[in-house]
GUDO-734998 format. One line per field, with one value per residue: residue in three letters; x, y, z of N, C-alpha, C, O, CB in turn; residue number from 1. Coordinates in nm, 4 decimals. Each point is the difference from the previous one (the first is absolute). Glycine has a CB too. Example, Ala and Ser with C-alpha at 12.3 -4.5 7.8 and 13.67 -1.06 7.14 Angstrom:
<atoms>
res <- (Ala Ser)
n_xx <- (1.3190 0.1542)
n_yy <- (-0.5690 0.2223)
n_zz <- (0.7800 -0.1966)
ca_xx <- (-0.0890 0.0820)
ca_yy <- (0.1190 0.1190)
ca_zz <- (0.0000 0.0060)
c_xx <- (0.0900 -0.0770)
c_yy <- (0.1200 0.1090)
c_zz <- (0.0000 0.0730)
o_xx <- (0.1036 0.0509)
o_yy <- (-0.0019 0.1108)
o_zz <- (0.0665 0.0169)
cb_xx <- (-0.2928 0.0675)
cb_yy <- (-0.1154 -0.1736)
cb_zz <- (0.0581 -0.2314)
n <- (1 2)
</atoms>
This chain:
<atoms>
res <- (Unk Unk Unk Unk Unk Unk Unk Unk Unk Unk Unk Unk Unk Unk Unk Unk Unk Unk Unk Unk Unk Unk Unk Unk Unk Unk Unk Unk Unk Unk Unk Unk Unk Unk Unk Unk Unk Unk Unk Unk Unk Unk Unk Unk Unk Unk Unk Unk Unk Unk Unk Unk Unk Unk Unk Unk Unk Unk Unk Unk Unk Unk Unk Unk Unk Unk Unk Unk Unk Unk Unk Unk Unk Unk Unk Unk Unk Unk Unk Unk Unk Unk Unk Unk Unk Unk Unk Unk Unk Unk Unk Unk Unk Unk Unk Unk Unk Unk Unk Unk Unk Unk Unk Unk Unk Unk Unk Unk Unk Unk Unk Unk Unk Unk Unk Unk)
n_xx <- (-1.3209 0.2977 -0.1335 0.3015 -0.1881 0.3365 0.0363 0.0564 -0.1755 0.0397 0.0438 0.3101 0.1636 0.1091 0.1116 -0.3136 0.1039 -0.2194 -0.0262 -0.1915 -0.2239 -0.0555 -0.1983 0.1125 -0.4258 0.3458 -0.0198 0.2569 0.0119 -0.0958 0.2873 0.2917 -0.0608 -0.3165 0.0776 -0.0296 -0.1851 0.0389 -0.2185 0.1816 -0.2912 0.1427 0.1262 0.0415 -0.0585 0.3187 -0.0319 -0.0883 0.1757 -0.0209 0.1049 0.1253 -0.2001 0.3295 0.0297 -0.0022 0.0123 0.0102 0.1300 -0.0651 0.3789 -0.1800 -0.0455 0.3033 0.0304 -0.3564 -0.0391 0.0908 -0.0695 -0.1918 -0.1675 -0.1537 0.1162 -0.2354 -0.1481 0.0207 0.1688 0.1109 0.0715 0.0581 0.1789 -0.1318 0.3353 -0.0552 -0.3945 0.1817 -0.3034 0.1226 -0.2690 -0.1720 -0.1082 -0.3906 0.2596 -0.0395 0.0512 0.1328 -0.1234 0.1533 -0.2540 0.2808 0.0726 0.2003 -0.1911 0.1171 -0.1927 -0.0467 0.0191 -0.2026 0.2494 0.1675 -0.0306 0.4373 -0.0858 0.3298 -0.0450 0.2481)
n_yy <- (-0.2420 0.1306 0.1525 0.0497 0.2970 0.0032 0.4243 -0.0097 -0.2774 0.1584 -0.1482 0.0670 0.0548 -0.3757 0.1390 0.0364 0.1478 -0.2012 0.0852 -0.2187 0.1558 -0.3237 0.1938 -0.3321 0.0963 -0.0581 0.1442 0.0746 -0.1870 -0.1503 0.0688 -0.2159 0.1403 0.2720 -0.0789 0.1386 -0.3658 0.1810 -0.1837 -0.0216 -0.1028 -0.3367 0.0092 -0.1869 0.2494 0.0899 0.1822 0.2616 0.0112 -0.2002 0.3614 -0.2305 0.3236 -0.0116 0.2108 -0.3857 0.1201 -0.3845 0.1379 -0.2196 -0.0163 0.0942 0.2948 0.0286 0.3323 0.0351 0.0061 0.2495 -0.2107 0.3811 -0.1989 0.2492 -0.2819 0.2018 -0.2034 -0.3937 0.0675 -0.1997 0.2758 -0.2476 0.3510 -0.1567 0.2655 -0.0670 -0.0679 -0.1923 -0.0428 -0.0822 0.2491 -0.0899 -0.0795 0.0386 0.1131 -0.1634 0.3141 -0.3606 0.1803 -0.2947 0.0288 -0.0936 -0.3810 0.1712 0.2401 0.0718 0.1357 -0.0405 0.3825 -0.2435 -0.0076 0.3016 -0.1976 -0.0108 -0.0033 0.0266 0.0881 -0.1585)
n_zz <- (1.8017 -0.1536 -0.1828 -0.1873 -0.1794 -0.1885 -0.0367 -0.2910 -0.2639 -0.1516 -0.1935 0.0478 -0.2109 0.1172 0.2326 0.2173 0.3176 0.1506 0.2684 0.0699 0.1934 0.1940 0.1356 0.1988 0.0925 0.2241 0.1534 -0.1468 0.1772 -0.2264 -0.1268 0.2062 -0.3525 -0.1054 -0.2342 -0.3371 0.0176 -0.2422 -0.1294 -0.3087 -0.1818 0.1389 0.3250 0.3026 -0.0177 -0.0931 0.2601 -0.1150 0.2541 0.2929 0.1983 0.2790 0.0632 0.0637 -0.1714 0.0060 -0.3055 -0.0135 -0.2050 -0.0790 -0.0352 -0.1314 0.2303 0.1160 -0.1314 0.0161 0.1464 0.1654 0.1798 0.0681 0.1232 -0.0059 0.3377 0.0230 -0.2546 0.1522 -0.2236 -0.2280 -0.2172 -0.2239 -0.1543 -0.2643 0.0236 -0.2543 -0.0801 -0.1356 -0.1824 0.3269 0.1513 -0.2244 0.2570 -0.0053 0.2255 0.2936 0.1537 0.1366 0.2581 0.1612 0.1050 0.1642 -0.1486 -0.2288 -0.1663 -0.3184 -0.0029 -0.3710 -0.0767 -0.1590 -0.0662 -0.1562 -0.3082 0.0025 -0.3942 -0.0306 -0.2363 -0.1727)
ca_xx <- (-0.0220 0.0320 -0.0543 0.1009 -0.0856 0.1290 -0.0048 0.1408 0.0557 -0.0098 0.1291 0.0782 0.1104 0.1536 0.1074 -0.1138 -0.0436 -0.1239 -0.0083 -0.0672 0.0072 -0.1280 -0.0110 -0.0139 -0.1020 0.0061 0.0995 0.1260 0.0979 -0.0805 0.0911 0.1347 0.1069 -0.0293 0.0687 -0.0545 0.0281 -0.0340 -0.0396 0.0084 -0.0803 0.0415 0.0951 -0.1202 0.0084 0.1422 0.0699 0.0098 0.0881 -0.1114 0.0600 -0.0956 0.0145 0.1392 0.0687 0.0387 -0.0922 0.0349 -0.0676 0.0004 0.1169 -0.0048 -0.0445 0.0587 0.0236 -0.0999 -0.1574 0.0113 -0.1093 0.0246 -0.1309 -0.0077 -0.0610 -0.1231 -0.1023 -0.0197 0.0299 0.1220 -0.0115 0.1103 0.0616 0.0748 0.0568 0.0936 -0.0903 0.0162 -0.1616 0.0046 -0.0911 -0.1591 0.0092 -0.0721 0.0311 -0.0786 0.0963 -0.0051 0.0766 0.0615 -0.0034 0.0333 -0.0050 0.0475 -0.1000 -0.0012 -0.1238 0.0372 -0.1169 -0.0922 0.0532 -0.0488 0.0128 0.0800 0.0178 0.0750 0.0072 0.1352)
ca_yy <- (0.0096 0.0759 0.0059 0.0889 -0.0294 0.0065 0.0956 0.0794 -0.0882 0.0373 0.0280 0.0310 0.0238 -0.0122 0.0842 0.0776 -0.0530 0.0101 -0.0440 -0.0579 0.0261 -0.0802 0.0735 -0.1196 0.0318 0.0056 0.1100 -0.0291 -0.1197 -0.1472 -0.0868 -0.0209 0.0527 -0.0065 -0.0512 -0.0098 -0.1472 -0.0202 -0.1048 0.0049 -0.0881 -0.0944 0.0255 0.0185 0.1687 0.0226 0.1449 0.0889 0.0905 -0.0204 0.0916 -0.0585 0.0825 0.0016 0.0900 -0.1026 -0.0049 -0.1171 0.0085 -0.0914 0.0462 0.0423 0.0996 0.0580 0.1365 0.0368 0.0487 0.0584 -0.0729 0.0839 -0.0207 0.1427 -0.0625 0.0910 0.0530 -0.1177 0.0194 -0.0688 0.0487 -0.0586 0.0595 -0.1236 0.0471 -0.1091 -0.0855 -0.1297 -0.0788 -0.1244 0.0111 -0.0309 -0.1401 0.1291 0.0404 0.0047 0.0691 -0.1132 0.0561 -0.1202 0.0460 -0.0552 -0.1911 -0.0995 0.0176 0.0876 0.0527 -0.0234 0.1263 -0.0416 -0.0107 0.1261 -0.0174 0.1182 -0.0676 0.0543 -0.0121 0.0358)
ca_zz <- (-0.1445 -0.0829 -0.0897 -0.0578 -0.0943 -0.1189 -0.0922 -0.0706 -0.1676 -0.1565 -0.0854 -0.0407 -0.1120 0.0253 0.0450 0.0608 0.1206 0.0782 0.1112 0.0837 0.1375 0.0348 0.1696 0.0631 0.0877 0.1756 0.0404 -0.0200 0.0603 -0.0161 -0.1779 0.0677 -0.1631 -0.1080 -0.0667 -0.1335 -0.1247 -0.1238 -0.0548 -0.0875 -0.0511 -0.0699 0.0831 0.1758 0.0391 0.0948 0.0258 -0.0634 0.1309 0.0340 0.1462 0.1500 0.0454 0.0054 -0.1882 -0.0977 -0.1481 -0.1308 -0.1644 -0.0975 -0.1114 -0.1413 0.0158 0.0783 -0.0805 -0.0582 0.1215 0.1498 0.0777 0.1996 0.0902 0.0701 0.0983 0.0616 -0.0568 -0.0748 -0.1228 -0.0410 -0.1167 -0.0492 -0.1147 -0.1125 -0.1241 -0.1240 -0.0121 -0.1251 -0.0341 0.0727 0.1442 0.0136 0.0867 0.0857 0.0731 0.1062 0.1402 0.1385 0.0927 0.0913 0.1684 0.1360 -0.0001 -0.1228 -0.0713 -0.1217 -0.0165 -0.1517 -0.0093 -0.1411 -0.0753 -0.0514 -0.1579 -0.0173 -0.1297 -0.0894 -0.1238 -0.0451)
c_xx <- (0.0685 -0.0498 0.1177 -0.0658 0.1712 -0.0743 0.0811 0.0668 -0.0133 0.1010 0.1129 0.1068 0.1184 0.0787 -0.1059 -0.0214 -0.1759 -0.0411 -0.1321 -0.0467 -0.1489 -0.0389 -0.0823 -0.1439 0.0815 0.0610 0.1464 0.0978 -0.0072 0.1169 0.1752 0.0366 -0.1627 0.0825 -0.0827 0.0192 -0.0723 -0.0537 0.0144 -0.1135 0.0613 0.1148 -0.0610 0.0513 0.1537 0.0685 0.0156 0.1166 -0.1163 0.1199 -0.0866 0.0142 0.1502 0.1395 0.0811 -0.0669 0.1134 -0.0177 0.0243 0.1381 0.0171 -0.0633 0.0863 0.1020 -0.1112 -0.0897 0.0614 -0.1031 -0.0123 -0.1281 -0.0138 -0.0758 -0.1218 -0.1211 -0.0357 0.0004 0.1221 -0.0531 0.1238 0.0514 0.0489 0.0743 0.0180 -0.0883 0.0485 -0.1388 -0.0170 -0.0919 -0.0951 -0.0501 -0.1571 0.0612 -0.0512 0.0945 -0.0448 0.0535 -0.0038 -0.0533 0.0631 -0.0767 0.0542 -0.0994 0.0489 -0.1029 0.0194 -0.1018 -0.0517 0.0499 -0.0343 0.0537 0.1311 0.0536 0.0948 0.0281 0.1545 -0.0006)
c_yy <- (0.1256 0.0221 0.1162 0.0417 0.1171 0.1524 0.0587 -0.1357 0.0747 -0.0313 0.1375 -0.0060 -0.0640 0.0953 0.0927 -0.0271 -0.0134 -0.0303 -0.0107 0.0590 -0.1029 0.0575 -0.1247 0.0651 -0.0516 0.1009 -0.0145 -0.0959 -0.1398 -0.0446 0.0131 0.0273 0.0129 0.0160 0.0259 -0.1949 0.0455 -0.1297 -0.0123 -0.1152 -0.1435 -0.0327 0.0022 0.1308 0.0235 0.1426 0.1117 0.0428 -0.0115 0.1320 -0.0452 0.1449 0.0282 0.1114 -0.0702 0.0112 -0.1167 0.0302 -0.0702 0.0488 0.0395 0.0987 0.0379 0.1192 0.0334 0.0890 0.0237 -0.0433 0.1421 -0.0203 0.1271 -0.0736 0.0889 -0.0048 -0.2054 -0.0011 -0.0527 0.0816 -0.0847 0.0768 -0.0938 0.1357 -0.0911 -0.1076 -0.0315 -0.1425 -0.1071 0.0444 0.0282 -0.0955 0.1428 0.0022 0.0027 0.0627 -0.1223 0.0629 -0.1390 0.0288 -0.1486 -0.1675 -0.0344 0.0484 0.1128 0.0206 0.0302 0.1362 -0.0953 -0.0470 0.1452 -0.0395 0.1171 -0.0806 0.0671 -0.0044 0.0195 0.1447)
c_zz <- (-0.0532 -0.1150 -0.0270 -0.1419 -0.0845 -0.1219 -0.1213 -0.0966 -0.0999 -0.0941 -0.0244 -0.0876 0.1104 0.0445 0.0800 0.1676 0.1085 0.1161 0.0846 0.1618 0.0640 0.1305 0.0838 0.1353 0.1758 0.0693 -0.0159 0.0432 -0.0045 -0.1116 0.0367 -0.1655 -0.0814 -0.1090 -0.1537 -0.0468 -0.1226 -0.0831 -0.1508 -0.1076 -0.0427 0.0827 0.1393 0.0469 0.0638 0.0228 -0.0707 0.1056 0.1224 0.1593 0.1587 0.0781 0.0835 -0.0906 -0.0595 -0.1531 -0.0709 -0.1267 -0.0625 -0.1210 -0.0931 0.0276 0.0611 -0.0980 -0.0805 0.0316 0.1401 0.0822 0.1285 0.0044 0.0792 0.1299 0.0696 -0.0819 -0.0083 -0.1217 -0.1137 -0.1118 -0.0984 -0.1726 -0.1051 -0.0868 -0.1394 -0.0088 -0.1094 0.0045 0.1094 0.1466 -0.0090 0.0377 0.0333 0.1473 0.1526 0.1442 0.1315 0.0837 0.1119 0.0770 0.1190 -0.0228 -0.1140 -0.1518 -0.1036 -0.0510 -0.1563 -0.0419 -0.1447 -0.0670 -0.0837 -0.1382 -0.0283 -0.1510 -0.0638 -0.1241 -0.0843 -0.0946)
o_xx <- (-0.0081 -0.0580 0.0460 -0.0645 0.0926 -0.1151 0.1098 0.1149 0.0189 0.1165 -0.0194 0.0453 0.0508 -0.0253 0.0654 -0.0033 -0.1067 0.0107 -0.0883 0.0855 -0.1090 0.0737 -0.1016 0.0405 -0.0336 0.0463 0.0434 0.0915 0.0532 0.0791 0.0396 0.0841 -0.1026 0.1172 -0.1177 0.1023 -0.0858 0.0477 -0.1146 0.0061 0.0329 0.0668 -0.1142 0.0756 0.0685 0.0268 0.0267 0.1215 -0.1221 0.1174 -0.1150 0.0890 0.0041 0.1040 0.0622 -0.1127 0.1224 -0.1091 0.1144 -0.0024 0.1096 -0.0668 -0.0115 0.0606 0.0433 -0.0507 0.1103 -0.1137 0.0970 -0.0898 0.0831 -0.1229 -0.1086 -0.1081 -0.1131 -0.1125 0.1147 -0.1142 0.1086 -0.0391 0.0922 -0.0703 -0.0377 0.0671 0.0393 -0.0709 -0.1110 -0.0577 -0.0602 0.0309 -0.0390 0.0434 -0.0641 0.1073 -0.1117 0.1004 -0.0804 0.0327 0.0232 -0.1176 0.0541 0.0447 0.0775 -0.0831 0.1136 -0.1051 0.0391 -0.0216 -0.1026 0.1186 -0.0068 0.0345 -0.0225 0.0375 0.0931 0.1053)
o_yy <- (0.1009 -0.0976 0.0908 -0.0808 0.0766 0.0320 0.0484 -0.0132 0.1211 -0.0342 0.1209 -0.1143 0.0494 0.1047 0.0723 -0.1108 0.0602 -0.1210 0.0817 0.0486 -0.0321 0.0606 -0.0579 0.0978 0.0525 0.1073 -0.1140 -0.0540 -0.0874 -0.0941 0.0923 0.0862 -0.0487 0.0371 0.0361 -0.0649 0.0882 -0.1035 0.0386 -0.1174 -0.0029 -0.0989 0.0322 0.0883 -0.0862 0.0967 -0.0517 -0.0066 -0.0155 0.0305 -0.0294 0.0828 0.1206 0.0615 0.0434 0.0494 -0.0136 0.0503 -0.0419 0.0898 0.0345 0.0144 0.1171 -0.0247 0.0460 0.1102 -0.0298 -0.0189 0.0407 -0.0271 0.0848 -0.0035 -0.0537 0.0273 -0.0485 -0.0268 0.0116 0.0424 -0.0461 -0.0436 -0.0798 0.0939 -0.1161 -0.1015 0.0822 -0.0583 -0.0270 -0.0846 0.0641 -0.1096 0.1132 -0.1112 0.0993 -0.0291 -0.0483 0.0691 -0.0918 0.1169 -0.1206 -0.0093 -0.1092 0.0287 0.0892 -0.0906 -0.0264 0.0347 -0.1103 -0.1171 0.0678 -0.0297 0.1204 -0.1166 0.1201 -0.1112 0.0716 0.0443)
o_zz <- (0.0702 -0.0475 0.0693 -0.0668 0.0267 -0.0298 0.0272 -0.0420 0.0118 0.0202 0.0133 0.0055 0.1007 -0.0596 0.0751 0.0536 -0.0115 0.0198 0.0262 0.0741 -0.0474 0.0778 -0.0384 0.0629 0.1062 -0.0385 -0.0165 -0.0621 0.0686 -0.0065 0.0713 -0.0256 0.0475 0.0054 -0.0028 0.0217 -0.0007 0.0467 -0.0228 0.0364 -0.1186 -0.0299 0.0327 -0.0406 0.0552 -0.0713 -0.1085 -0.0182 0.0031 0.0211 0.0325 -0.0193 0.0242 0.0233 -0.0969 -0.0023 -0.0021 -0.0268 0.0175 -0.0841 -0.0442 -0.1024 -0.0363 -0.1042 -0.1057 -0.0207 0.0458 -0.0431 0.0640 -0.0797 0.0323 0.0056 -0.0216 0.0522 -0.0036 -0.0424 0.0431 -0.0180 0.0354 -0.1082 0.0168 -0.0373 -0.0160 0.0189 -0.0828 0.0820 0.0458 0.0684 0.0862 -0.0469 -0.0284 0.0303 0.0346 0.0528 0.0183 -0.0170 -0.0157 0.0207 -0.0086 -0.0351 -0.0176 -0.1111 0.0347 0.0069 -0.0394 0.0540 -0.0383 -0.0311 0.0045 0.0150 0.0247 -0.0194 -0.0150 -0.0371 0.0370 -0.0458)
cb_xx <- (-0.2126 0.1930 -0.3182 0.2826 -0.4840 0.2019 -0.2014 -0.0373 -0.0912 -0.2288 -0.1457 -0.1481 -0.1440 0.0085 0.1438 -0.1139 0.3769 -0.0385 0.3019 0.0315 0.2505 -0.0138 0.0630 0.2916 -0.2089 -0.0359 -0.2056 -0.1522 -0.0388 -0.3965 -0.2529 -0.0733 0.4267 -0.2752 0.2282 -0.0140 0.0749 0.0995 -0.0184 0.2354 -0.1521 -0.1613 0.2426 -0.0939 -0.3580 0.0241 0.0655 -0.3660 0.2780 -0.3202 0.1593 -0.0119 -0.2601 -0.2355 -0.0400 0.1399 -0.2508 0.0469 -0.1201 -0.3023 -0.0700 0.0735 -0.1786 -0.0969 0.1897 0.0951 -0.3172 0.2131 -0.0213 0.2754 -0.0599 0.0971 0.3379 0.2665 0.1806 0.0178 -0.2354 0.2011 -0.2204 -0.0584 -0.0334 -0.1531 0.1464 0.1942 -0.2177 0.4013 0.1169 0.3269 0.1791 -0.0448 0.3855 -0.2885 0.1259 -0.2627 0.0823 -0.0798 0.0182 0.1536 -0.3002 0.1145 -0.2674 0.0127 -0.2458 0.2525 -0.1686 0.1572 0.0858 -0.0853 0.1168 -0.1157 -0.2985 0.0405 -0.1892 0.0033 -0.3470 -0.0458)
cb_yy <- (-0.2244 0.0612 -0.1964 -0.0384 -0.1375 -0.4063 -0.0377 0.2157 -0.3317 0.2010 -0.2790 0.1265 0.2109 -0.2304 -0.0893 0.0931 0.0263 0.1082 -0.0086 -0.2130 0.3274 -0.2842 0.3678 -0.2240 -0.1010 -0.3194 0.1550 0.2282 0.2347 0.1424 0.0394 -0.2844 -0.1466 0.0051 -0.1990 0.3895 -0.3144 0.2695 -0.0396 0.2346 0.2122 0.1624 0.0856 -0.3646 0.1140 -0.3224 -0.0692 0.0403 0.2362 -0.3726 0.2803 -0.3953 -0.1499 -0.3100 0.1810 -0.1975 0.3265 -0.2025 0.2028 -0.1388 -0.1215 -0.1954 -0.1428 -0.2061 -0.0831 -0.2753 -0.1510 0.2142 -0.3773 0.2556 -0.3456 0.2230 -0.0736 0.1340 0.3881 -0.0242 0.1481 -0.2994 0.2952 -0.2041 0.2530 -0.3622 0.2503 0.1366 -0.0213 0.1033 0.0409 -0.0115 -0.0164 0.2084 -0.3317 0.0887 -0.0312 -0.1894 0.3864 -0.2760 0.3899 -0.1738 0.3114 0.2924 0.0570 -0.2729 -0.1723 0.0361 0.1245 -0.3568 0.4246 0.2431 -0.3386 0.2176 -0.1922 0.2430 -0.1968 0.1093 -0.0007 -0.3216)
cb_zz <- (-0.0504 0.1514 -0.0379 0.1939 0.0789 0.0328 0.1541 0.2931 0.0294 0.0561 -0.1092 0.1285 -0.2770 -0.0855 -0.2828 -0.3050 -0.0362 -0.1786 -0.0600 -0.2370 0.0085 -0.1981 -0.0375 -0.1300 -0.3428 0.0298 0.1663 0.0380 0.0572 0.0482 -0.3246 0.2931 -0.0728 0.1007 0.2161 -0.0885 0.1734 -0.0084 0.2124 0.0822 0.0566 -0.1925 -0.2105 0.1653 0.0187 -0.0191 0.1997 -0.1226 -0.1727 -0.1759 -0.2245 0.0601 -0.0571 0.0302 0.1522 0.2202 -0.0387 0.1538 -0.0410 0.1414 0.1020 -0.0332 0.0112 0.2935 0.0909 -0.0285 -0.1534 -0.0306 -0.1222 0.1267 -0.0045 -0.2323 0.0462 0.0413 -0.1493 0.1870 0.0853 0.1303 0.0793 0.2794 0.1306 -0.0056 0.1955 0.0392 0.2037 -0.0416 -0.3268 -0.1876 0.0184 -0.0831 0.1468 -0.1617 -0.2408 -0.1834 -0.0908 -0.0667 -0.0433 -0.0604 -0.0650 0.2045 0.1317 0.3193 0.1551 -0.0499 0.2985 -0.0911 0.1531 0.0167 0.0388 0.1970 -0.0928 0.3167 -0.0045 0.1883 0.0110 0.0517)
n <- (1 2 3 4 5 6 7 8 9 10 11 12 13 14 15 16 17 18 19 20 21 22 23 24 25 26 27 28 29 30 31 32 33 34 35 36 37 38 39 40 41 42 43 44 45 46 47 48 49 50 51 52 53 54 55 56 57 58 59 60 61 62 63 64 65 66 67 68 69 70 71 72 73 74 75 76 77 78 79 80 81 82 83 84 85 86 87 88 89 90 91 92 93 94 95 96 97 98 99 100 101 102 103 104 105 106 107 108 109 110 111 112 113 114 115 116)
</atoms>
């Protein structure tokens, strides 16, 4: 079992920044990637970024040059730097970590709101 618990939504001013951070309870050699999705109201959920313990990283194209994804493997930790926030990344925000077979695991979710 994992338990990821998420931090660092809220609101924001357009062009404004904000960062996410999640902290995963297993042990380190268990989780193989974490990762950011997003959910937008009315909209399915999808990729934000995501990193493997390896330092592969994905990003969703309409964030890429924005946002930053790092992990702090020892701590279990993912963070995710949003810059240049635009109204469209308001969503809510769920931190996910992989472990070893496949399994994903889902944090709460963190409310990130942008304003024009």
């Amino acid at each position: 079992q994992v338990q990821l618990v998420e931090s660092g939504g809220g609101l924001v001013q357009a062009g404004g920044s904000l960062t996410l951070s999640c902290a995963a309870s297993r042990r380190p050699f268990s989780i193989t990637a974490m990762g950011w999705y997003r959910q937008a109201p009315g909209k399915q959920r999808e990729l934000v970024a995501d990193l493997s313990i390896s330092g592969t990283t994905n990003y969703l194209d309409s964030v890429k040059g924005r946002f930053t994804i790092s992990r702090d493997n020892a701590k279990n930790t993912v963070s995710l730097q949003m810059n240049s926030l635009k109204p469209e990344d308001t969503a809510v925000y769920y931190c996910t970590a992989r472990v070893k077979g496949g399994y994903v695991y889902w944090g709460q979710g963190t409310q990130v709101t942008v304003s024009v």
